[in-house]
N, C-alpha and C positions, 0 to 999 in steps of 0.2 A: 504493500500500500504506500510505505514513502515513496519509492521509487514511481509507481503512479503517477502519486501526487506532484514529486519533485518532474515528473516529463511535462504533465500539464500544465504546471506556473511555466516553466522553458517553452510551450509551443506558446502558450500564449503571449509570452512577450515578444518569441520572435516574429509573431503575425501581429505584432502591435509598432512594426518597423513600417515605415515608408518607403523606402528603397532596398532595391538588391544591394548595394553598400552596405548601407545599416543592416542590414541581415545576417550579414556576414562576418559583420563586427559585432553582432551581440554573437551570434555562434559560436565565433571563439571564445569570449571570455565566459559561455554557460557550457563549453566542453571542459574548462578549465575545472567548474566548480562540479558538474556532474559526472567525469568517468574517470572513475579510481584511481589513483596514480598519477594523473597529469599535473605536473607543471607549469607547461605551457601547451597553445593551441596554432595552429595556424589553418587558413584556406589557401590551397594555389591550383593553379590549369597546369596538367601536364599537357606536352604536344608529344608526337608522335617520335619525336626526333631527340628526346627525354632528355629537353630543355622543361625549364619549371618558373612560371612567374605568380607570384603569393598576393595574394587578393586581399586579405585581413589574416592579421599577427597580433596575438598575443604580448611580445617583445621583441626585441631587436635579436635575438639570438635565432627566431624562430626566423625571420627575413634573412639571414645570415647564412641559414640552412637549407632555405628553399628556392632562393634565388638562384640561374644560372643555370648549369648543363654537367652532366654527370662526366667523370673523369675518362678521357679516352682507355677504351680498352678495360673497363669494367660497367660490368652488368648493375646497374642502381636495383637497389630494393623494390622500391616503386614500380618497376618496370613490370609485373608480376600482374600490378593491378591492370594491366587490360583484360585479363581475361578472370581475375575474381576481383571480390567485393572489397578484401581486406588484405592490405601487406604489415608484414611484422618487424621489428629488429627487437632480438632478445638484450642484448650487449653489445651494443654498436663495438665496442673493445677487441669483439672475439669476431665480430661479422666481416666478409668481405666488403672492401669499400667503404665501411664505416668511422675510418680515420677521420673524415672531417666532423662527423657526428663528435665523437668522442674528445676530437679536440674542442669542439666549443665545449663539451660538459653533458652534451643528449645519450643517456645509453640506453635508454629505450623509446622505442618508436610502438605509435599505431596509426596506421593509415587506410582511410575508408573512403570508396567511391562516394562522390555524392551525386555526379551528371555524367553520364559516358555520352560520345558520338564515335564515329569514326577517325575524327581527327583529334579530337584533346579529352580531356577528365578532369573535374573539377574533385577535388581529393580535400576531405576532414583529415587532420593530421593532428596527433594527442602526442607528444614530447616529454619523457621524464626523466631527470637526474641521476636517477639508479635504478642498476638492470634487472631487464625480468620485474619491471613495474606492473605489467599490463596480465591480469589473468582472465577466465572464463568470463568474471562476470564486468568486467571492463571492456571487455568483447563486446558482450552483449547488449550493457549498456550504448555502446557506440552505436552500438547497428539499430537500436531503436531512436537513440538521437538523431542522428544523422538521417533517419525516414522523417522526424520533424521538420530540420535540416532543407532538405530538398523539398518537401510541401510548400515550404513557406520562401522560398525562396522564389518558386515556380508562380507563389500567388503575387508576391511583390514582384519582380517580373512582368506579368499581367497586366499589372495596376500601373506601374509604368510605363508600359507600352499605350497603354489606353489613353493615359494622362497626356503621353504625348501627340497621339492621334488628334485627338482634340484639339491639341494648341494649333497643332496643321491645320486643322482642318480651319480654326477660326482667322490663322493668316492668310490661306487662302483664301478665305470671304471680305478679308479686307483690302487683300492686291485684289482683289476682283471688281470690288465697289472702286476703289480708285479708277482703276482703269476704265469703268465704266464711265464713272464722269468725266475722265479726261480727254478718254477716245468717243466719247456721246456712242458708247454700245453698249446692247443689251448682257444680259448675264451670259449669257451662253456664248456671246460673241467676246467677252473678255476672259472667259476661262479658257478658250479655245486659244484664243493668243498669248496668254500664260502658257500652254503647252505645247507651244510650235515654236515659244522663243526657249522654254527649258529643252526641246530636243536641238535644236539649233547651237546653242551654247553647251548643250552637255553641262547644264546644271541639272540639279535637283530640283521641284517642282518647289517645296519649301525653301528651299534657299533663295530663286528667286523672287518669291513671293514677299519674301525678308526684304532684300533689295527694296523691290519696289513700295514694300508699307515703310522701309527708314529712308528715301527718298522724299518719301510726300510726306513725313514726318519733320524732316531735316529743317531748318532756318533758311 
């Protein structure tokens, strides 16, 4: 029942974020407080090419750790996670490749998908001090957080995407009216030259549209 209770206060704050940013930044610092053993947290996108750039960190050891590209000619930890859910490091001390771990101070790792495609992965990473941090239920705990994790992340997402439709869409209503009065045309005859001058130019329909409402803005 704590554990429950403790997912529930965690989903709910992180569905109380605004942005995929903020989402991301509470995540780390409630993987901190929720899955046994961590120290620290980080988010980062793997790419295919098992380069790594860190989204929201916990501290600067954790950006220190995930920033960058795995050493030529060794296989990274992480690399495992294309094809499952979760990567481990018991003792970074005793692991291949885990020299850099071990020199900032990380000896144990846990790492969970939290978005796959084909070309990157967005990866929960849990970080601890001393090895052989992370057991069964540290596991487990992850893998239900991190299904919070990706909900909420997906909604905030959404809600930005939407947020921004909108704003397009009301600047396009207002290069539109301009252009209406300016060129003495109807609606349909100023949207239409809105998009014969973005294919012409190879802009974006909202970009021009920008142009043209801080134009007629302008002094």
């Amino acid at each position: 029942m704590d554990l429950a209770e403790a997912l529930t206060v965690a989903a709910r704050r992180l569905h109380e974020t605004s942005t995929p940013d903020s989402t991301l930044d509470t995540a780390v610092r409630l993987a901190v407080d929720l899955v046994p053993g961590a120290d620290h947290a980080g988010i980062c996108v793997l790419e295919r090419d098992d380069r790594r750039r860190t989204l929201a960190w916990t501290d600067e050891v954790v950006r220190t750790a995930e920033d960058g590209r795995a050493a030529a000619g060794r296989r990274p930890y992480w690399q495992c996670l294309w094809t499952a859910p979760v990567a481990e490091v018991e003792d970074s001390e005793n692991h291949e490749g885990g020299d850099a771990l071990a020199g900032l101070g990380l000896r144990s790792v846990l790492s969970l998908r939290l978005r796959a495609d084909r070309r990157r992965l967005t990866v929960l990473t849990a970080y601890a001090r001393k090895p052989r941090a992370f057991d069964e239920t540290a596991l487990r705990v992850g893998r239900l957080f991190t299904a919070h994790v990706g909900i909420a992340l997906e909604s905030a997402t959404a809600r930005e995407q939407l947020t921004e439709a909108m704003r397009t869409r009301d600047l396009i209503g207002q290069a539109t009216g301009i252009l209406m009065e300016r060129l003495d045309i109807d609606a349909a005859g100023a949207f239409d030259s809105l998009v014969r001058a973005s294919q012409r130019e190879n802009v974006k329909l909202r970009d021009l549209a920008r142009r043209v409402v801080d134009a007629h803005d302008a002094p």
